[in-house]
SERO-4910 file (N, C-alpha, C, O; in steps of 0.05 Angstrom, whole numbers):
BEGIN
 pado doro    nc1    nc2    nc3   cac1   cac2   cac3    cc1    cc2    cc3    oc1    oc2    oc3
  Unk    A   -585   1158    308   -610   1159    294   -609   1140    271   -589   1143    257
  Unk    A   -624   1121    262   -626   1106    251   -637   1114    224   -659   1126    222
  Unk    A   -620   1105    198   -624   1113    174   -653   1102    161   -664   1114    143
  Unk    A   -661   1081    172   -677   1069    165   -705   1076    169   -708   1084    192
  Unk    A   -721   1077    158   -751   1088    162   -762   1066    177   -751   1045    170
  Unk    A   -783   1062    199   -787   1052    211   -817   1051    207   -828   1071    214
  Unk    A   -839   1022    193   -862   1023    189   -881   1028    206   -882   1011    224
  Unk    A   -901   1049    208   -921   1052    224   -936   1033    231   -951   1020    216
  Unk    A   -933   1030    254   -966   1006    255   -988   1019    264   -991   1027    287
  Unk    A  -1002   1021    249  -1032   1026    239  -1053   1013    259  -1045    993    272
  Unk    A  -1078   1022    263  -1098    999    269  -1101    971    257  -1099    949    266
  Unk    A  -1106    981    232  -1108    962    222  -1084    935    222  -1090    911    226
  Unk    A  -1064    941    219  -1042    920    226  -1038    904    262  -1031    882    269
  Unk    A  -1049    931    276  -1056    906    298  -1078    890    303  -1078    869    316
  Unk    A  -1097    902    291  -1121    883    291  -1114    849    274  -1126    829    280
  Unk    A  -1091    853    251  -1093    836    233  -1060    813    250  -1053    791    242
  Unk    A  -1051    824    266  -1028    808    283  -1047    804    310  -1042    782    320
  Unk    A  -1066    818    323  -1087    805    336  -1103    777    330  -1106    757    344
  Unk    A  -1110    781    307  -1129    757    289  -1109    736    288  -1119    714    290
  Unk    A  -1083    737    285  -1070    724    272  -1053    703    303  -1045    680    306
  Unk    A  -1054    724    317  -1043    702    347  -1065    688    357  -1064    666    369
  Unk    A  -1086    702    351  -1113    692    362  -1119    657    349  -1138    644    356
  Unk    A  -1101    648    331  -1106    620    312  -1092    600    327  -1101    579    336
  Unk    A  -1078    607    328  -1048    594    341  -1034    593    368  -1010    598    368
  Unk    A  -1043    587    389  -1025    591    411  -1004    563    420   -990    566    440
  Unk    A  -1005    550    412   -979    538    409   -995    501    424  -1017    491    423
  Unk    A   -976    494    433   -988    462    450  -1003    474    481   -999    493    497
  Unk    A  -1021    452    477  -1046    466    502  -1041    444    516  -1038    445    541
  Unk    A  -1039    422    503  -1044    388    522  -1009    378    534   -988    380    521
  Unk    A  -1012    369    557   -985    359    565   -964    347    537   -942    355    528
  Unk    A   -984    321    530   -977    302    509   -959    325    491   -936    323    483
  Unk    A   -978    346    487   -967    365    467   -941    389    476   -926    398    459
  Unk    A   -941    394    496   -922    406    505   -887    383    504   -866    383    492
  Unk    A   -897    374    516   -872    341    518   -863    340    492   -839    336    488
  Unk    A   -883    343    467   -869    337    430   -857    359    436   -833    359    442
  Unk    A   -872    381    436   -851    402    424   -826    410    432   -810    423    418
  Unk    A   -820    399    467   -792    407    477   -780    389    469   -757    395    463
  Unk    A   -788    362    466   -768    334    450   -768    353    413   -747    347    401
  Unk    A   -780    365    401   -772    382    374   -750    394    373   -732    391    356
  Unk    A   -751    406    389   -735    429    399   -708    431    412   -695    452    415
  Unk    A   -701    405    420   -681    387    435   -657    392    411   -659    387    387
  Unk    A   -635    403    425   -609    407    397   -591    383    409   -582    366    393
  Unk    A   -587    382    428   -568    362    450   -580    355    470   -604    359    469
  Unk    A   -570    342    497   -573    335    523   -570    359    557   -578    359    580
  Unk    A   -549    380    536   -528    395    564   -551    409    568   -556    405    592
  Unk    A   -577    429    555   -588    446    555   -617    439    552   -631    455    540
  Unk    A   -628    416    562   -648    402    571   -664    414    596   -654    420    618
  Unk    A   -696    416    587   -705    432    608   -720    413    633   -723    418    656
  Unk    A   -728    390    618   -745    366    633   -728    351    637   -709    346    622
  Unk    A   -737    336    672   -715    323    679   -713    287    668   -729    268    674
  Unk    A   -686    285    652   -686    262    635   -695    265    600   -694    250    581
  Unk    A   -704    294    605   -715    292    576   -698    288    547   -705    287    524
  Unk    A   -676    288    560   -655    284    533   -658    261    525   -663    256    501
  Unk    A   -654    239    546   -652    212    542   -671    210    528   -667    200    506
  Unk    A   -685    214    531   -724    209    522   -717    216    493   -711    200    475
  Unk    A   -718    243    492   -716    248    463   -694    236    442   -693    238    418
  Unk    A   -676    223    459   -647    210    434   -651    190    431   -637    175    417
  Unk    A   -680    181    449   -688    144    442   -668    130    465   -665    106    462
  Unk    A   -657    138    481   -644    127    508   -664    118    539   -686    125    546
  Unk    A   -650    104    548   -669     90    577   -663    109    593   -639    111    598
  Unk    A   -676    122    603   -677    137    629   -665    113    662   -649    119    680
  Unk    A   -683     86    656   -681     74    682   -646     59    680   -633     49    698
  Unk    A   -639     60    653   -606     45    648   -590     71    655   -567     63    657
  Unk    A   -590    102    660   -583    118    667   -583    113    703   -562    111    716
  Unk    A   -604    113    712   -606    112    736   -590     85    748   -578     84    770
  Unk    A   -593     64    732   -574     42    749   -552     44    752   -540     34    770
  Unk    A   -539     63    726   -509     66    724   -499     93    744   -476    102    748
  Unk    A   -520    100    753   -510    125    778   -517    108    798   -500    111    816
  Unk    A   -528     96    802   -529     76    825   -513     58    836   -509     52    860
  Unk    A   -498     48    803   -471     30    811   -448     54    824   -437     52    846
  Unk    A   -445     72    807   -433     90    816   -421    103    846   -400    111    857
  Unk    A   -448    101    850   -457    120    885   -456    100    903   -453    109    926
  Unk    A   -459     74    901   -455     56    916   -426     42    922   -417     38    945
  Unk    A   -414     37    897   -389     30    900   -374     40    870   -374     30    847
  Unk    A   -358     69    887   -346     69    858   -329     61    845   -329     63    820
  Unk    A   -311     49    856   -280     34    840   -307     12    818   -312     14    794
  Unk    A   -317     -5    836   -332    -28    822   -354    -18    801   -360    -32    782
  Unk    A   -362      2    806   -382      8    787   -368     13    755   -377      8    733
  Unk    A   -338     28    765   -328     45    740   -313     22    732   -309     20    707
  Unk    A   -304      6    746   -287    -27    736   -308    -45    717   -297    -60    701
  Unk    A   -335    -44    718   -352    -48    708   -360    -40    674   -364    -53    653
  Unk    A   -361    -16    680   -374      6    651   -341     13    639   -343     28    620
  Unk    A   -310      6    646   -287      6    633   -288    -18    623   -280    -19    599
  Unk    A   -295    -42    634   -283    -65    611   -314    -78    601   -317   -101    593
  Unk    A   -333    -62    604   -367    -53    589   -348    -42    559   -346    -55    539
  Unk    A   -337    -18    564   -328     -4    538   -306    -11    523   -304     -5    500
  Unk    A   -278    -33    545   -261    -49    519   -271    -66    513   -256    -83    503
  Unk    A   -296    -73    515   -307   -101    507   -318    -85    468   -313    -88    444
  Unk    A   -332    -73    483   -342    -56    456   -336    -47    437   -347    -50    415
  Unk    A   -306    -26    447   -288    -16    429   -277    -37    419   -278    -39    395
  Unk    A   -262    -61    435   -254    -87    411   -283    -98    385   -281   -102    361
  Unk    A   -299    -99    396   -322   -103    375   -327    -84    352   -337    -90    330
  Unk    A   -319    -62    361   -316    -43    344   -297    -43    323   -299    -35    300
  Unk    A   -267    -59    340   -242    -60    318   -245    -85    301   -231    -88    281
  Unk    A   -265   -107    309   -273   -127    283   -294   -115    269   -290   -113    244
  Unk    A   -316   -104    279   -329    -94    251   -321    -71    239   -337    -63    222
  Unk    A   -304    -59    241   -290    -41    234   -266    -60    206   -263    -51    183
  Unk    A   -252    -87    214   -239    -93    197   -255   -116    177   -250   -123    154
  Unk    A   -274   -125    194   -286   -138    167   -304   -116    154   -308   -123    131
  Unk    A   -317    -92    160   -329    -72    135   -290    -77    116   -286    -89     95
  Unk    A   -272    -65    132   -252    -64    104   -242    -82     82   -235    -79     59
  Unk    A   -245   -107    101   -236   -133     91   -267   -133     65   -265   -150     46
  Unk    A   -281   -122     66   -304   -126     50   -303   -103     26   -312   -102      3
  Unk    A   -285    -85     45   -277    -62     23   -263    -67     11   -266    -50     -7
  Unk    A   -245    -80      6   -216    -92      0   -228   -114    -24   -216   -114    -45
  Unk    A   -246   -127    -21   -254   -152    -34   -265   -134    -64   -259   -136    -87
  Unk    A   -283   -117    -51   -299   -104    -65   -283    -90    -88   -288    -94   -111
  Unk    A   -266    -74    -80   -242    -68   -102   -224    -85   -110   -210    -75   -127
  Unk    A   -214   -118   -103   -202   -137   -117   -226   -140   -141   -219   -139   -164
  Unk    A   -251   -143   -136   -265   -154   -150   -274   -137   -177   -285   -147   -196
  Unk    A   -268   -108   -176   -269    -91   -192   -247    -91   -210   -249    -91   -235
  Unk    A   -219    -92   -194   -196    -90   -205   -190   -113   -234   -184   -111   -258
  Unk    A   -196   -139   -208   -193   -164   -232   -218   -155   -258   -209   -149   -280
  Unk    A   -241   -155   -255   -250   -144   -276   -246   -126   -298   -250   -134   -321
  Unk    A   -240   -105   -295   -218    -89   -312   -193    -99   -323   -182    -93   -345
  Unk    A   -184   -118   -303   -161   -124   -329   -166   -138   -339   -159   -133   -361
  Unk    A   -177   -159   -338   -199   -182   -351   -214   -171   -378   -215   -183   -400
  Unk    A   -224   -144   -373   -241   -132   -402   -214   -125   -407   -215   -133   -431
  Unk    A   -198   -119   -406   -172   -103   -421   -147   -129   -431   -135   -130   -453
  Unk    A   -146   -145   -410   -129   -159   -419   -134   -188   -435   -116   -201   -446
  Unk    A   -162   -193   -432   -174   -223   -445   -174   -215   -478   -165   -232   -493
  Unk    A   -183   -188   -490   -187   -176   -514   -153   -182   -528   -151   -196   -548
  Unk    A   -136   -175   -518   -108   -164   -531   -104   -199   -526   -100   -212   -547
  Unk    A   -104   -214   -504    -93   -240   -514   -102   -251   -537    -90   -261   -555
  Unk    A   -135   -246   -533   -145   -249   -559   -141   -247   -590   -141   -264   -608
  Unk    A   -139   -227   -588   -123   -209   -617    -93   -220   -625    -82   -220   -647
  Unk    A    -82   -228   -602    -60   -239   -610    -43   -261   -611    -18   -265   -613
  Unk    A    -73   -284   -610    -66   -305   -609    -82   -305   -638    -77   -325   -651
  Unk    A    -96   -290   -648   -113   -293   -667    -95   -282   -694   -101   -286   -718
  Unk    A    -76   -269   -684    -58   -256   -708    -34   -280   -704    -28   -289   -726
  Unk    A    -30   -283   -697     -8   -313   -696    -13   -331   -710      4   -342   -724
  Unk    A    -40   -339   -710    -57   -361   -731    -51   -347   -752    -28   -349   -757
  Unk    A    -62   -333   -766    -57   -318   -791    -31   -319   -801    -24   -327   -824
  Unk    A    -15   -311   -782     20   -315   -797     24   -348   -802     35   -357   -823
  Unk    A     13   -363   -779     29   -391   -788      5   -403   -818     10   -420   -835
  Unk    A    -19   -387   -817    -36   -400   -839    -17   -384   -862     -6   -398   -879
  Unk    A    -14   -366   -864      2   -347   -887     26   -367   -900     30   -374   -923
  Unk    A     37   -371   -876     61   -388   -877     63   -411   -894     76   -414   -914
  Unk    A     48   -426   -883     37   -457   -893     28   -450   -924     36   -468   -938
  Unk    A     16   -431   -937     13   -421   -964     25   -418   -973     25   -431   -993
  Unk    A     53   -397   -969     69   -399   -978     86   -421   -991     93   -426  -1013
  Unk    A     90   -433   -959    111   -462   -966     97   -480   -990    109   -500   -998
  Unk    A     76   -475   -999     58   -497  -1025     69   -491  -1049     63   -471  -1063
  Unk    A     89   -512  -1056    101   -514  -1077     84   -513  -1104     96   -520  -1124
  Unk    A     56   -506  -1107     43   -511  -1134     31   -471  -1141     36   -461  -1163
  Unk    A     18   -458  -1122     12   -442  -1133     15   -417  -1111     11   -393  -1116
  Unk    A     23   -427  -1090     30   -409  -1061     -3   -397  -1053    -21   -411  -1062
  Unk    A    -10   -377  -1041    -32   -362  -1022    -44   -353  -1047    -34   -342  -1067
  Unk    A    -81   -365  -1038   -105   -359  -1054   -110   -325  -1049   -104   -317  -1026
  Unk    A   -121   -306  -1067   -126   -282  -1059   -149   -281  -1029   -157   -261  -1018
  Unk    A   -155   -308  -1022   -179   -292  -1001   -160   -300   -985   -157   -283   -968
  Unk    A   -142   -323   -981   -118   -316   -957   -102   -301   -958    -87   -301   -938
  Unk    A    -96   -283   -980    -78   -256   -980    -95   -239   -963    -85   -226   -944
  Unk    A   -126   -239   -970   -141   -210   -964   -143   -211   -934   -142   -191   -920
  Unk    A   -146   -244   -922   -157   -250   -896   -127   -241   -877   -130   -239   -853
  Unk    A   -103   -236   -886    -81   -230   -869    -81   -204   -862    -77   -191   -841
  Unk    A    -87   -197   -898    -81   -160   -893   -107   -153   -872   -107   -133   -858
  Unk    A   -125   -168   -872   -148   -158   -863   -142   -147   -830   -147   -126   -818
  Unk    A   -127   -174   -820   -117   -183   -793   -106   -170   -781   -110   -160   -759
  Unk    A    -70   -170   -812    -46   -162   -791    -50   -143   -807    -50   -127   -787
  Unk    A    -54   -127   -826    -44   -107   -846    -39    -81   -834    -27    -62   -844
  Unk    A    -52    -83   -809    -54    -47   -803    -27    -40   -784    -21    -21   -770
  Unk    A    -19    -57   -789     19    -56   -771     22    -28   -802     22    -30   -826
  Unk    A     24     -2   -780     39     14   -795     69     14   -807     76     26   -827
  Unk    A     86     -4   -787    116     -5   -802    120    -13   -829    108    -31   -842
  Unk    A    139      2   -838    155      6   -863    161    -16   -877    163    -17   -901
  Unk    A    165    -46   -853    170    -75   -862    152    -85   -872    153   -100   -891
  Unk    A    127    -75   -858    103    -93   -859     80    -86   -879     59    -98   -884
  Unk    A     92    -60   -893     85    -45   -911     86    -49   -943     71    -44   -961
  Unk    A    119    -66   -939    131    -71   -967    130   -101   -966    136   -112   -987
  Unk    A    124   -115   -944    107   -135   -949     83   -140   -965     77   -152   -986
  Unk    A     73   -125   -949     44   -126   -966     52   -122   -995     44   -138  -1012
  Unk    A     63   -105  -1000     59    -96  -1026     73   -131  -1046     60   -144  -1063
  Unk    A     89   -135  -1040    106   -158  -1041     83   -181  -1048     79   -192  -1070
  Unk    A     72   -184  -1025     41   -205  -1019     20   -195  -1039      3   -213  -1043
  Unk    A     16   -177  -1050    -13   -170  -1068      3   -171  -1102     -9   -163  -1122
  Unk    A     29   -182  -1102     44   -180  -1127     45   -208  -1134     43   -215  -1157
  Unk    A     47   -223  -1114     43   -247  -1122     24   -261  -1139     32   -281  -1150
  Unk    A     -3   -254  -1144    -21   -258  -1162    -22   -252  -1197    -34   -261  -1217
  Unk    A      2   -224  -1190     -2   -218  -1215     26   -236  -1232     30   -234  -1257
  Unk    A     34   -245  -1222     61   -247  -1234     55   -284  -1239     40   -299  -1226
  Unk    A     74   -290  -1266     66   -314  -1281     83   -335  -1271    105   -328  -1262
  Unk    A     77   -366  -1269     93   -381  -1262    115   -377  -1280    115   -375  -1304
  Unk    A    143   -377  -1256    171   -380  -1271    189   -374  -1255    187   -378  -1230
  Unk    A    212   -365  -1268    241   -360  -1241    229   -341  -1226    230   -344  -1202
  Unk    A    215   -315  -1238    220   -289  -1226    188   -292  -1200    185   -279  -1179
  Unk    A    170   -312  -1210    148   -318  -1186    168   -331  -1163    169   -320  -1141
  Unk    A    180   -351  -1167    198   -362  -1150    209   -352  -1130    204   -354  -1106
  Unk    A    231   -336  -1147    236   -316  -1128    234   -292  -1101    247   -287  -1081
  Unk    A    194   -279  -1123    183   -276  -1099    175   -281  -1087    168   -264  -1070
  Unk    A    165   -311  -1085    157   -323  -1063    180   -339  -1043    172   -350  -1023
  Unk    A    203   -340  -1048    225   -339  -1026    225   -313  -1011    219   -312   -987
  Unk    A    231   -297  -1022    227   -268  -1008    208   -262   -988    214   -253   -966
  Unk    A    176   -269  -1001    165   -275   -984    158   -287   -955    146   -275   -937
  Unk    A    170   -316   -956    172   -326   -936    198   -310   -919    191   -301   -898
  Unk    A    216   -308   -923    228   -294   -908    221   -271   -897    218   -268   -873
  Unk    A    217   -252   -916    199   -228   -894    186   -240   -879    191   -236   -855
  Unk    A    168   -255   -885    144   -278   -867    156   -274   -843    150   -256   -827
  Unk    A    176   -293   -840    185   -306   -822    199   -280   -796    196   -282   -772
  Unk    A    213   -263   -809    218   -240   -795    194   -230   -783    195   -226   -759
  Unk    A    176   -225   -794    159   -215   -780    146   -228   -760    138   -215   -741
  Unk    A    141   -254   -760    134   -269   -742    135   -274   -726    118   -283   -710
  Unk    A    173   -268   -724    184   -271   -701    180   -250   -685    178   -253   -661
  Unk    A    178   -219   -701    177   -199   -680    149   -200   -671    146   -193   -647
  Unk    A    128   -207   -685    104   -202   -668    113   -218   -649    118   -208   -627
  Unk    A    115   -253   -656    120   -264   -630    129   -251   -604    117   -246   -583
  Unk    A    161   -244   -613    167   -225   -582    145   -208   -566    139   -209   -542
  Unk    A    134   -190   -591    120   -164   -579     87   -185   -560     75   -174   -542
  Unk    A     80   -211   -569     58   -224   -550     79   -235   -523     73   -234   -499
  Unk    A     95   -242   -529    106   -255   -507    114   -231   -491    113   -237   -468
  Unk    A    123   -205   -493    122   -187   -479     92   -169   -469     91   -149   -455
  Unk    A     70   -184   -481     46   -172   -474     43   -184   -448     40   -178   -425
  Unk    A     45   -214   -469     36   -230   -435     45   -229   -411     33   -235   -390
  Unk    A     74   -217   -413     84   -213   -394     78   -199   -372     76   -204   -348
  Unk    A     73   -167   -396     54   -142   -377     24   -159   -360     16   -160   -337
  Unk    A     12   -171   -388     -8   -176   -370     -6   -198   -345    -18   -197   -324
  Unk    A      4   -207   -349     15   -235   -321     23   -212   -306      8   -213   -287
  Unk    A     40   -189   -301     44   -177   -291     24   -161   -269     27   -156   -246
  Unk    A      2   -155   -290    -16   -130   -275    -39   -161   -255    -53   -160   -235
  Unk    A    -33   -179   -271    -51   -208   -244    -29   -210   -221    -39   -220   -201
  Unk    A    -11   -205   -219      7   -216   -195      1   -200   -173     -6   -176   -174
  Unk    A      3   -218   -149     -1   -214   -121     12   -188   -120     -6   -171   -117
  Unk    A     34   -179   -121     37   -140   -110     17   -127   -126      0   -113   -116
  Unk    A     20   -133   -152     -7   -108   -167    -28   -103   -155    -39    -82   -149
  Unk    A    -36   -131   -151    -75   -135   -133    -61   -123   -105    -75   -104    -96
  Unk    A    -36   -129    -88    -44   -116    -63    -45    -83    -72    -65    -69    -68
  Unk    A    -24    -73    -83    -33    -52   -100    -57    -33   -104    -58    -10    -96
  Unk    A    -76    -46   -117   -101    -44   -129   -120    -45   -114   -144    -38   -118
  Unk    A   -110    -56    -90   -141    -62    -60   -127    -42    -36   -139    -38    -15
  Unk    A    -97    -29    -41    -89    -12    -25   -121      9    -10   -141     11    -24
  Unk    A   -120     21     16   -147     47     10   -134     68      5   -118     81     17
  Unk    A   -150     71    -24   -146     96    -24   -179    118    -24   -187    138    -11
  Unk    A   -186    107    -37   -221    125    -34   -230    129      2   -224    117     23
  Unk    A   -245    150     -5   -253    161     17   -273    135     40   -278    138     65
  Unk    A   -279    121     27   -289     98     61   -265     89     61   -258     91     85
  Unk    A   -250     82     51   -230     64     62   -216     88     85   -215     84    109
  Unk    A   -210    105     78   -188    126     90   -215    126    112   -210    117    134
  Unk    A   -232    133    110   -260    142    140   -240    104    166   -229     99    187
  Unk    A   -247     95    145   -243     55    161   -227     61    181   -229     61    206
  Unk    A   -202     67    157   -179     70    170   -171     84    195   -155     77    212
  Unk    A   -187    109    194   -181    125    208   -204    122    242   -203    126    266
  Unk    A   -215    114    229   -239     98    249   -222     72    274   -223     73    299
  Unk    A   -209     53    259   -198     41    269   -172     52    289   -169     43    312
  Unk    A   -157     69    278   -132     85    291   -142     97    311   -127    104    330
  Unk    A   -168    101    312   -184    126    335   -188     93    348   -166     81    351
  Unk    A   -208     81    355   -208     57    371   -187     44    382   -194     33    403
  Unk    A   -161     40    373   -143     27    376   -124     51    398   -113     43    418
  Unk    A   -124     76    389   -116     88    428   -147     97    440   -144    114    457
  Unk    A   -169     90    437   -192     91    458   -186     65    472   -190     66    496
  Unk    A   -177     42    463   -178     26    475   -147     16    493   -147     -4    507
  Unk    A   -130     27    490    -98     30    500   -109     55    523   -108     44    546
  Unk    A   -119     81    526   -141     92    543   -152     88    564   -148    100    584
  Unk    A   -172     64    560   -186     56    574   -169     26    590   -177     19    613
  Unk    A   -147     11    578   -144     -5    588   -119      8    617   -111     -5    637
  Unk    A   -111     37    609    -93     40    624   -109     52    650   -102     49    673
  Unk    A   -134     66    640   -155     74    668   -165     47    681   -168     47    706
  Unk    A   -169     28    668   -176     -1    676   -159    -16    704   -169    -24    725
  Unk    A   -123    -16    694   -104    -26    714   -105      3    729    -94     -1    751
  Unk    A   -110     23    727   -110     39    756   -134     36    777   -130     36    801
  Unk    A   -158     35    764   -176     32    784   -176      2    801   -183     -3    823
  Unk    A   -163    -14    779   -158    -39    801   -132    -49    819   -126    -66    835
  Unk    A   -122    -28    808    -92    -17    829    -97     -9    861    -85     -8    882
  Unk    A   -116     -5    852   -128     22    881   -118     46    878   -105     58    896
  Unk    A   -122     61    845   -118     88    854   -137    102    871   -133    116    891
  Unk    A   -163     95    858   -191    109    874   -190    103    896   -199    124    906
  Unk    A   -182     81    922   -185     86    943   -161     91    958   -162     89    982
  Unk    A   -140     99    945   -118    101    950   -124    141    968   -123    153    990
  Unk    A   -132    146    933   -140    173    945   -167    185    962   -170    208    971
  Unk    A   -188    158    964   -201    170    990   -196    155   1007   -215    149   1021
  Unk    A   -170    143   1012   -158    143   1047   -139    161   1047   -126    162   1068
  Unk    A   -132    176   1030   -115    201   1034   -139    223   1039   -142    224   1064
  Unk    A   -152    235   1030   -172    246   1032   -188    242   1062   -191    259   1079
  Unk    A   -195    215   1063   -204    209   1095   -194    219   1115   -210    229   1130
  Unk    A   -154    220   1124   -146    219   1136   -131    239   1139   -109    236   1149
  Unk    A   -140    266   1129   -133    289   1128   -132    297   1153   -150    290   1167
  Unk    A   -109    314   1165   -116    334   1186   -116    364   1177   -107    370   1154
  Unk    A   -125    381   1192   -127    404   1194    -99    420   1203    -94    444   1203
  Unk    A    -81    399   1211    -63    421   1219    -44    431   1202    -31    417   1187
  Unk    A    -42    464   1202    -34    478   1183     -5    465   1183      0    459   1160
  Unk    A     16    457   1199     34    445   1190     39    421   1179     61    412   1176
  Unk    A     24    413   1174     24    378   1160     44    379   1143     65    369   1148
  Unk    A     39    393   1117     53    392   1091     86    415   1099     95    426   1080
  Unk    A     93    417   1114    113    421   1123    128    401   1129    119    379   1134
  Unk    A    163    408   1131    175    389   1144    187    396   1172    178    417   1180
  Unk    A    206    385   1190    206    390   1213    226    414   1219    230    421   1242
  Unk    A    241    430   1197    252    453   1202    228    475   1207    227    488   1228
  Unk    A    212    478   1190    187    495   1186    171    488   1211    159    508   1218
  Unk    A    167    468   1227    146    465   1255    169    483   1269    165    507   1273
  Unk    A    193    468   1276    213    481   1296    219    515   1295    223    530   1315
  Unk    A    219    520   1273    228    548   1266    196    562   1275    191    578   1293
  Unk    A    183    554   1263    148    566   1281    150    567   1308    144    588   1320
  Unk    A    161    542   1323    150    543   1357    170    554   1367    166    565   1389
  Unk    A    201    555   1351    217    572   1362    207    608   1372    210    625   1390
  Unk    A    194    605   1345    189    633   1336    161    643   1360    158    665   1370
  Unk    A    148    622   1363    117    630   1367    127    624   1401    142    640   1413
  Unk    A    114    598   1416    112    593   1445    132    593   1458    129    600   1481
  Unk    A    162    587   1446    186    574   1454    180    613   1471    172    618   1494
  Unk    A    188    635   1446    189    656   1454    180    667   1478    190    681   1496
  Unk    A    150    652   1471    127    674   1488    128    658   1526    123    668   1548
  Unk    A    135    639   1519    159    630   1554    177    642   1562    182    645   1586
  Unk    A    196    654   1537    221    659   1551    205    691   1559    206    698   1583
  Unk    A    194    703   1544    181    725   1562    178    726   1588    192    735   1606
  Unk    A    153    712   1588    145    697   1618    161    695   1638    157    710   1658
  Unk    A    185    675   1638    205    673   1660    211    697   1659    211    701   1684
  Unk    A    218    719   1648    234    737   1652    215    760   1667    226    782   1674
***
């Protein structure tokens, strides 16, 4: 018994599902019957009109019928036909299959070099631009009359100043002392000092660009970029995998190809043709002998006796 209450239908509710079929009875005209089973169409296997699949998937009905025709007429030739029909295709398939990648591949070189390009054009930048500054610093220094004006003090710190190290620190301080201090031994002094820190430091930035460039010459070299155009995103891996499926469809088809032109197909309907009926065939000649022993040989020796 069912828990559920079950709604009365009333007059009134059939009169109003009466009215309501009475609007609607579905396609009246051929034209209209034909849409709606092509609507309604999920696949081909369960098609109620004959051909109507084709029809509805946008396929030739009369290119169906020729290919049962080649078929029924001669089949080794028909199917020798529609097999190297399909490695013709499947190879067509494995070039546009590698030029979409070859296009995929470009497409991410061309991303890749861009990114390092915004990343790596900036830092050469910066550090060919801080190099100038040390050798202009430099050249001030070496000026035997009054050494570096405060706006080429301010224009270095501006540059290099933000080097947090401890060297480059007591530099500065070193560099902004120089103004205050009066011509004599003890200015002298620190402007030898100066240049030497100078010069230390110069050298280490130097290293630290010539090790930039390095990285960056690095991330341009031929393994990085093959690298960098490797697939990894999801079309590339679809490509890939697209191609691997074609490449045994078509190892497949080329091995069904050398059999039908082998003569497997008529191999086996002249086996088939030339069938007999007799139950001993697939026997060998112990199994006939041991039968006729058994069967007529016997039913004689009866007889005579």
């Amino acid at each position: 018994m069912s828990l559920v209450k079950k709604p009365e239908m009333t007059e009134k509710n059939l009169a109003a599902h009466r009215a309501n079929g009475a609007q609607s009875q579905g396609a009246v005209t051929p034209e209209g019957k034909a849409r709606i089973v092509a609507v309604n169409l999920r696949h081909g296997f369960y098609a109620k009109a004959q051909n109507g699949a084709l029809a509805a998937l946008g396929e030739d009905p009369q290119e169906y019928a020729a290919l049962m025709d080649s078929l029924a007429n001669n089949l080794a030739e028909g199917l020798e036909g529609e097999l190297v029909q399909c490695i013709g295709d499947t190879l067509w398939g494995m070039k546009r299959a590698e030029r979409v990648r070859n296009g995929l591949a470009r497409k991410r070189l061309q991303a890749a070099k861009e990114m390092l390009d915004e990343v790596g054009d900036p830092q050469r930048l910066r550090a060919y631009e801080n190099l100038e500054c040390y050798e202009a610093l430099g050249s001030a220094l070496a000026r035997r009359s009054h050494g570096p004006t405060p706006a080429e003090i301010h224009t270095f710190v501006e540059k290099v100043g933000k080097d947090p190290s401890e060297e480059m620190q007591e530099f500065l301080l070193l560099l902004k002392s120089l103004s205050k201090l009066a011509d004599g031994p003890e200015k002298k002094a620190a402007h030898r000092q100066a240049r030497t820190q100078l010069q230390h430091l110069h050298e280490s930035y130097r290293r630290s660009c010539v090790k930039l460039a390095d990285i960056l010459d690095e991330k341009q070299s031929a393994a990085n970029l093959a690298a960098l155009v490797a697939p990894h995103d999801e079309k590339s891996l679809h490509m890939q995998r697209a191609e691997d499926s074609n490449l045994r469809r078509l190892g497949r088809l080329i091995d069904m190809l050398f059999k039908v032109r082998n003569g497997a197909l008529r191999a086996r309907d002249d086996k088939n043709g030339t069938t007999s009926g007799d139950v001993y065939e697939n026997k060998g000649s112990d199994d006939k002998m041991s039968c006729l022993e058994g069967g007529l040989l016997q039913e004689d020796a009866l007889n005579d006796q």
